[in-house]
C-alpha positions as CSV (number, residue, x, y, z in Angstrom):
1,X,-43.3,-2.6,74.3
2,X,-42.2,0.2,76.6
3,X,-41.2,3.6,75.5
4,X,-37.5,3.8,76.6
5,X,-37.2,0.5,74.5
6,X,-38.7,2.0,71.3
7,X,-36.8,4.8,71.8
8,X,-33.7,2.1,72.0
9,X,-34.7,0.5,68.6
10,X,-35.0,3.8,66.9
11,X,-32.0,5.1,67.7
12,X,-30.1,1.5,67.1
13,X,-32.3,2.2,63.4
14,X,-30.9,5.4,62.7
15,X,-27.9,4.8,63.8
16,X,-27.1,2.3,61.5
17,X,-28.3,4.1,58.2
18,X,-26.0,7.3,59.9
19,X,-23.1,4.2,59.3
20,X,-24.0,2.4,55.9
21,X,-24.3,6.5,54.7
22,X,-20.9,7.2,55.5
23,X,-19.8,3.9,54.3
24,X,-20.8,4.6,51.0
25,X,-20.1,8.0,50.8
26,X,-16.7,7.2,51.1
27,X,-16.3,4.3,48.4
28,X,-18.1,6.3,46.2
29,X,-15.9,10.0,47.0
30,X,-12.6,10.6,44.9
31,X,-9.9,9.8,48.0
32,X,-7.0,12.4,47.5
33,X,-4.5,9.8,45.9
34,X,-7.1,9.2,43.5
35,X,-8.3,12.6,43.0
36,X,-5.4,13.7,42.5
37,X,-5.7,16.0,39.2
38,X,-3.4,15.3,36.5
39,X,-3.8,18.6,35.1
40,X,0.0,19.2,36.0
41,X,1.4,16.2,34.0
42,X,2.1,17.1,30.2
43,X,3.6,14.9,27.2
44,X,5.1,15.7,24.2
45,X,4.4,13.1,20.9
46,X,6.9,13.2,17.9
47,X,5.4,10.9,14.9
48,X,8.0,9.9,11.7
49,X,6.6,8.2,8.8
50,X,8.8,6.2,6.9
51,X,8.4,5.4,3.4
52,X,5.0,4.1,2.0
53,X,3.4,5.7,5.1
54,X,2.8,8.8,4.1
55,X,-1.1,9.0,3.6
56,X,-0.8,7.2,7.6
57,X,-2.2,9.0,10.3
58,X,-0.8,12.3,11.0
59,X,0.5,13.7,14.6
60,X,-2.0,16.6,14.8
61,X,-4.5,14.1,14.0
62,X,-3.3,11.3,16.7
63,X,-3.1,13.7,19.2
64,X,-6.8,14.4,18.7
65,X,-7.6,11.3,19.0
66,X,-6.0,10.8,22.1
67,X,-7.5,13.8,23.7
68,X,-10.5,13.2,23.1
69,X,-9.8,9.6,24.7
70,X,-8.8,11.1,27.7
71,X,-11.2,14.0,28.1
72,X,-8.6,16.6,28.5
73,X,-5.9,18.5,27.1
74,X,-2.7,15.8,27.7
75,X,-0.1,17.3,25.5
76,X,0.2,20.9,26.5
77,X,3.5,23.3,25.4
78,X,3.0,26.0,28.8
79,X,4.7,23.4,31.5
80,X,7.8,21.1,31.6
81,X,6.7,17.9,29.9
82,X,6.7,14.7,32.2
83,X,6.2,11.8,29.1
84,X,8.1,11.7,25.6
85,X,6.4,9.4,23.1
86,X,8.2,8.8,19.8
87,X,6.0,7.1,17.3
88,X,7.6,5.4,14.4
89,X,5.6,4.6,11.2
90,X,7.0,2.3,8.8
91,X,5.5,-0.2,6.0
92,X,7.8,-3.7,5.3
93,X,6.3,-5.9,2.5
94,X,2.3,-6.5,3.5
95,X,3.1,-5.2,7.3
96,X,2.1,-1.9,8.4
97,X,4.1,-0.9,11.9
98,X,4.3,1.5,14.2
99,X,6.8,1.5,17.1
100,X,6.4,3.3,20.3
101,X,9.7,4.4,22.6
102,X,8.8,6.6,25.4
103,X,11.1,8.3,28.0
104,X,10.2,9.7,31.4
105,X,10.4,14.0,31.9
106,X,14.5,13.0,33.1
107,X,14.9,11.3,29.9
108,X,15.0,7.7,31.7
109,X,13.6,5.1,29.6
110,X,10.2,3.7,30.0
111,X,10.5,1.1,27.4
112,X,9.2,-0.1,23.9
113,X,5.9,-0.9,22.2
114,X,5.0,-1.7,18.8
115,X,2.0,-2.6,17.1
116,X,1.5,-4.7,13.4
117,X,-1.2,-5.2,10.9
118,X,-1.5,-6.7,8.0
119,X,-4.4,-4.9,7.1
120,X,-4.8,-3.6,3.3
121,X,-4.6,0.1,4.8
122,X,-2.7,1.8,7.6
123,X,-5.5,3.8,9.1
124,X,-5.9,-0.1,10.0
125,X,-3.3,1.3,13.3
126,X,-5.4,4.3,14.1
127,X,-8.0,3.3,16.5
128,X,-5.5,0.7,18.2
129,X,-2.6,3.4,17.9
130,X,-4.5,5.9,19.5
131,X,-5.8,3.4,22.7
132,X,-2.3,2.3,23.4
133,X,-0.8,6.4,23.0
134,X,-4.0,7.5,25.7
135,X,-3.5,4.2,28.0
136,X,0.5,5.3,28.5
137,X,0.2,9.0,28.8
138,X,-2.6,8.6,31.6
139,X,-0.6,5.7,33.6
140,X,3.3,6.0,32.5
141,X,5.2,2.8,33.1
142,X,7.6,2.7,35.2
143,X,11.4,3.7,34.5
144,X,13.4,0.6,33.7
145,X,15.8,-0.8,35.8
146,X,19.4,-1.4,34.3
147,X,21.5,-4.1,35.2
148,X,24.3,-3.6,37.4
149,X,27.7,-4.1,36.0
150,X,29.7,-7.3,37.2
151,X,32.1,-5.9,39.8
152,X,35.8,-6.3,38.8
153,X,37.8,-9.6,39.1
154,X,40.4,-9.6,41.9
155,X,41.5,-12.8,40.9
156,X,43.6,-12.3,37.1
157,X,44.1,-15.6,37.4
158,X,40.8,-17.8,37.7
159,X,41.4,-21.3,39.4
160,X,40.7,-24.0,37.1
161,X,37.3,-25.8,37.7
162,X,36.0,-22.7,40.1
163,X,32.2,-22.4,40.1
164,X,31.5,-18.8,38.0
165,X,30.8,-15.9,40.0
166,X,26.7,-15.0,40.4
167,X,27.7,-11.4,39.0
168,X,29.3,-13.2,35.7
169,X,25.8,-15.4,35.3
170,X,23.4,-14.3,32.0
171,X,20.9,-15.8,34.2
172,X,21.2,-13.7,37.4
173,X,18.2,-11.6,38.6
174,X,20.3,-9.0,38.7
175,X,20.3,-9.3,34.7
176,X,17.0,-10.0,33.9
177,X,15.9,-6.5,35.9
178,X,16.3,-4.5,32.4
179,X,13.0,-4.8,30.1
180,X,13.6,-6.0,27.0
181,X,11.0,-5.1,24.2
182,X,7.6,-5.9,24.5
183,X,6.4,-8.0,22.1
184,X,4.6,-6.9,19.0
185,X,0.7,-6.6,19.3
186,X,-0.9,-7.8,16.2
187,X,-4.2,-6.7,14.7
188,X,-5.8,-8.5,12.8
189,X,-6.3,-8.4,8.8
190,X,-9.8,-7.4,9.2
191,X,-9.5,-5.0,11.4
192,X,-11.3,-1.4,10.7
193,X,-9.8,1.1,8.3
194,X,-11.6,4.6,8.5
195,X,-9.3,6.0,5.8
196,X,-9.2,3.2,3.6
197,X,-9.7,4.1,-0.1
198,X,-11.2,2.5,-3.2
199,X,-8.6,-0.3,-4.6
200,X,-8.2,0.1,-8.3
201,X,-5.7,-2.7,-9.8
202,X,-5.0,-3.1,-13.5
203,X,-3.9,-6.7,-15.2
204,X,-2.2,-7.7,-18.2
205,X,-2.7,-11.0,-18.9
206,X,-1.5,-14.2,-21.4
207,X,-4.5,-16.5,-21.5
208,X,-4.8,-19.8,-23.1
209,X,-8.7,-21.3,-23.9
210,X,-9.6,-25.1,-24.6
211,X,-13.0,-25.8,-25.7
212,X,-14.1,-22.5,-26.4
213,X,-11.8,-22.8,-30.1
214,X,-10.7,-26.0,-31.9
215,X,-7.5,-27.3,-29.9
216,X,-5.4,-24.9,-27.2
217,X,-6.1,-21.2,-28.4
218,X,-3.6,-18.9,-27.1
219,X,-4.9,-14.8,-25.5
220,X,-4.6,-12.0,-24.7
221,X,-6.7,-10.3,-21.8
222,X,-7.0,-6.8,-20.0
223,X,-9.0,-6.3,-16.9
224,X,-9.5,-3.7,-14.2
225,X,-10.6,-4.2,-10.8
226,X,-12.6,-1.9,-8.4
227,X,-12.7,-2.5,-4.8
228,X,-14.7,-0.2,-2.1
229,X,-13.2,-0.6,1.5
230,X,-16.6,-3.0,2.5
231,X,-17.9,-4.2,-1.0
232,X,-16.1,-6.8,-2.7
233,X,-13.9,-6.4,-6.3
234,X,-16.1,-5.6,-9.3
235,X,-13.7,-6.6,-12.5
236,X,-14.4,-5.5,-15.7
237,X,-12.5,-7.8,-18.4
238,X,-11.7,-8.0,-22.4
239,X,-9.3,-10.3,-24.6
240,X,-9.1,-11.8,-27.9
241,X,-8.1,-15.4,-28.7
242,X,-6.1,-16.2,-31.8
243,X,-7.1,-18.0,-35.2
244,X,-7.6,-21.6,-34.9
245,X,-8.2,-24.1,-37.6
246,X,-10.7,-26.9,-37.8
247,X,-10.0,-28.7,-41.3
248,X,-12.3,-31.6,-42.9
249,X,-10.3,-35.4,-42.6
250,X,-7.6,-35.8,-45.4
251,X,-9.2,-32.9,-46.9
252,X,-7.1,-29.2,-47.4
253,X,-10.9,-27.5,-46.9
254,X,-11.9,-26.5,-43.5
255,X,-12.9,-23.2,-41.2
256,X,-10.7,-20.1,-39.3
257,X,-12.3,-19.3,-35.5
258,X,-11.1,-16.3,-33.5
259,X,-13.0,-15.1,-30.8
260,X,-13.4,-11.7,-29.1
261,X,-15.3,-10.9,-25.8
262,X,-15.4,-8.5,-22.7
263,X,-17.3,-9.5,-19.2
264,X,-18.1,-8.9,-16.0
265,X,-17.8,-10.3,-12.5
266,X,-17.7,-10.3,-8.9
267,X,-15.0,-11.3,-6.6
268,X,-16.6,-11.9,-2.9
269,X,-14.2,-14.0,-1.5
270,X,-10.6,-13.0,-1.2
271,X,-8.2,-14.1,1.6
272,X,-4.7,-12.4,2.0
273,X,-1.5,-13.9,3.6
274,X,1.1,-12.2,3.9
275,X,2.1,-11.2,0.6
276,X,0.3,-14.1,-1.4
277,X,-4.0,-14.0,-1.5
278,X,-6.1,-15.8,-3.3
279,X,-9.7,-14.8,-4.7
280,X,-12.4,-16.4,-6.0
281,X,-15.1,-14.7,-8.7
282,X,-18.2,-15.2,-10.6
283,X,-19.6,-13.5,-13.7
284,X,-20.5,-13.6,-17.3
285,X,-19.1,-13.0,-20.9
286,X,-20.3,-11.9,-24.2
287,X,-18.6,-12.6,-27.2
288,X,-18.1,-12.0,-31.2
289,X,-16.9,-15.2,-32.6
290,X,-15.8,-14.8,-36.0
291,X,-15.8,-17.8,-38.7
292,X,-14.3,-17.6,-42.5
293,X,-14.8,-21.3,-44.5
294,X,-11.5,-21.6,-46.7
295,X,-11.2,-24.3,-49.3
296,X,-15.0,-25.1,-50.3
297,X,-16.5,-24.7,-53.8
298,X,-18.2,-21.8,-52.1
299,X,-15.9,-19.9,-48.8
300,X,-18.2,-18.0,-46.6
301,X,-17.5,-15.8,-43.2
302,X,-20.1,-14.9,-40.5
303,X,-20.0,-13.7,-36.9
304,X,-22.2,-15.2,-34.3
305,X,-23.0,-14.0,-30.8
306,X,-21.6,-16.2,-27.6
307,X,-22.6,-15.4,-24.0
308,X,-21.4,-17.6,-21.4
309,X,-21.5,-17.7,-17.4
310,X,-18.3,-18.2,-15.4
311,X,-16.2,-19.1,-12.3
312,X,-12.4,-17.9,-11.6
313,X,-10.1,-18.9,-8.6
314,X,-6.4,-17.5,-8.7
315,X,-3.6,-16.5,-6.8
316,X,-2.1,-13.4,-6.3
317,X,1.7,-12.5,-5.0
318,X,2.9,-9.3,-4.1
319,X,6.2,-8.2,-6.2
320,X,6.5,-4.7,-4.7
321,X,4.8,-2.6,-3.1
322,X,2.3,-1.5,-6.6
323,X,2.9,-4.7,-8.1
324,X,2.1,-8.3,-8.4
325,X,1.7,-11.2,-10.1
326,X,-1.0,-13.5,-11.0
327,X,-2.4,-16.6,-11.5
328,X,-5.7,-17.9,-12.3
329,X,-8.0,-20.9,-14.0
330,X,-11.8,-19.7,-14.6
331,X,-14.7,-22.5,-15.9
332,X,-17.1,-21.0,-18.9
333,X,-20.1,-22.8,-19.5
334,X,-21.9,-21.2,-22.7
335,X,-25.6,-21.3,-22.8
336,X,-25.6,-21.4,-26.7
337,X,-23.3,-24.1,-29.0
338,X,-23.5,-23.5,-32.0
339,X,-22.7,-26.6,-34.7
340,X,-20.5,-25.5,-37.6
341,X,-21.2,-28.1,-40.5
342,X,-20.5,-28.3,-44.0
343,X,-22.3,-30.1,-46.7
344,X,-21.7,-33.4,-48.7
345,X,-21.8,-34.5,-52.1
346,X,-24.7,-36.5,-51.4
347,X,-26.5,-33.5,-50.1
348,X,-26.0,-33.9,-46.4
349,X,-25.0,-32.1,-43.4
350,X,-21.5,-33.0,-41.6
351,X,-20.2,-31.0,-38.5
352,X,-16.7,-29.3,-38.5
353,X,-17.0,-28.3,-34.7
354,X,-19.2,-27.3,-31.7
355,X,-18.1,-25.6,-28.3
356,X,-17.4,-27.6,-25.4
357,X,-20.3,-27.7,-23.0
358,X,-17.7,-26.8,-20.1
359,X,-14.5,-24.7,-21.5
360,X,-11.3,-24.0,-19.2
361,X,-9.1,-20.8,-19.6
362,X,-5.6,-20.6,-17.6
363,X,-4.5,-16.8,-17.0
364,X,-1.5,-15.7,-16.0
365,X,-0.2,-11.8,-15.8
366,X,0.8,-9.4,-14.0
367,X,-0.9,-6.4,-11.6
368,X,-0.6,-2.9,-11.2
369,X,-2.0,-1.3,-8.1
370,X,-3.1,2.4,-9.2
């Protein structure tokens, strides 16, 4: 290979790393529209909490948040403001809302955004809240377009069966220019809350028992529920069943049973819709179940011990905003059944009553939320 054409191929060589250099120098360089700094633009964020939302996230707080998004100082007080975004927190049965309008630095309107949760806290909104608030300060939509008035009628008198004018049509493009609202975004039930605190909920409840006590027997039961934001409800329960009666056939002789018990249990699955959930526990009870004999040559009374294990499904509506009402059926299966007997004349043994092996309790009360 001669020398001139070495020469040729180097050059042709460095040539072309000179060009794919430059190329990517200037992909990879800030062009002026994009580096242009926005270090000029300010906004201004007003944040109203309506009521229910007070312990929602505050404006010095949001702003923070969105700062911090952004990586520099967006709402400043030294130059004119270009961007107004009013923030509007409000709480309607299980939904927590906030509403976004935001105007332009002439006051022109820049439309309407809102976002909704069902979630069992508002701090649900903060993340999302903050995203959307950084995502319109840092690219402002545009202003929106109103619709032009129809121009007047010349005609007073409109000939019957004449086409309508294109400026008259709902329909035109002309109409359809101006924005309407955005549609809600919706987050999802199980979405995040930083701020969400311990649930505490306190129940009054009329119970009714079969199987546990001879026929239907007719309670009373307390409970209280304890709920961290990512452990499911720990409910701590108590009640008292009335006197029942189990008498001998065609005989005025027989035996009293009342029951008293507190337990325990775990609620892992709960579901909420709207303002109706349901949940579903397991647990245990421990009882005192108190018998007096009446109407035998010789009446005795004792109290004997009952533990049992359990299941409970039940519904739950909201009535306002701390209160609710409540519904539930719960399975007891007792690992001890005792027999209660009496004895014959011919100096045997015949049984008054024994526990059903599965017993079914309905509940039905109401719910304070503390």
């Amino acid at each position: 290979m001669s020398f001139r054409r070495q020469r040729r191929l180097i050059s042709s060589f460095v040539v072309k790393r000179i060009l794919s250099a430059s190329l990517c120098w200037w992909l990879l360089a800030p062009h002026p529209a994009q580096a242009k700094s926005k270090q000029g633009a300010s906004a201004r964020l007003e944040l109203t909490k309506g009521p229910g939302t007070e312990q929602c996230v505050g404006e010095a707080s949001l702003s923070r948040a969105v700062e911090v998004r952004l990586q520099r100082h967006a709402f400043r007080t030294d130059i004119p403001a270009t961007l107004y975004v009013k923030i509007a927190l409000a709480r309607a049965g299980a939904n927590w809302s906030a509403s976004l309008t935001m105007r332009d630095g002439t006051g022109a309107s820049l439309g309407q955004r809102s976002l909704v949760t069902e979630a069992h806290d508002c701090s649900a909104l903060d993340d999302s809240l903050a995203l959307v608030v950084a995502l319109l300060v840092d690219s402002p939509p545009p202003p929106e377009v109103a619709a032009p008035s129809p121009p007047p009628s010349t005609d007073a008198t409109p000939s019957i069966g004449a086409a309508p004018s294109a400026a008259a049509s709902p329909d035109t493009d002309a109409t359809r220019t101006a924005s309407p609202e955005a549609l809600p975004i919706r987050l999802p039930r199980d979405t995040p809350a930083p701020r969400q605190p311990w649930r505490l909920q306190l129940a009054v409840e009329a119970s009714g028992a079969v199987g546990l006590l001879p026929g239907f027997a007719p309670g009373i039961e307390l409970g209280f529920g304890a709920k961290a934001p990512t452990l499911p409800e720990l409910r701590l329960f108590a009640g008292w069943y009335a006197q029942r009666e189990q008498r001998r056939p065609e005989q005025d002789a027989g035996a009293r049973f009342d029951l008293a018990y507190v337990g325990l249990e775990v609620c892992p699955l709960e579901y909420e819709f709207g303002v109706t959930g349901w949940f579903a526990c397991a647990g245990q009870s421990v009882g005192r179940l108190h018998v007096s004999a009446f109407g035998f040559d010789e009446n005795s009374t004792s109290d004997h011990l009952s533990y049992a294990l359990l299941l409970r499904g039940g519904v739950q509506a909201a009535l306002a905003s701390h209160w609710a009402a409540r519904v539930g059926i719960r399975a007891e299966v007792p690992l001890a059944r005792g027999i209660f007997g009496y004895g014959t004349p011919e100096g045997g043994q015949q049984g008054l009553y024994q526990a059903s092996p599965v017993a079914a309790v309905l509940d039905l009360g109401l719910v304070v939320r503390l």
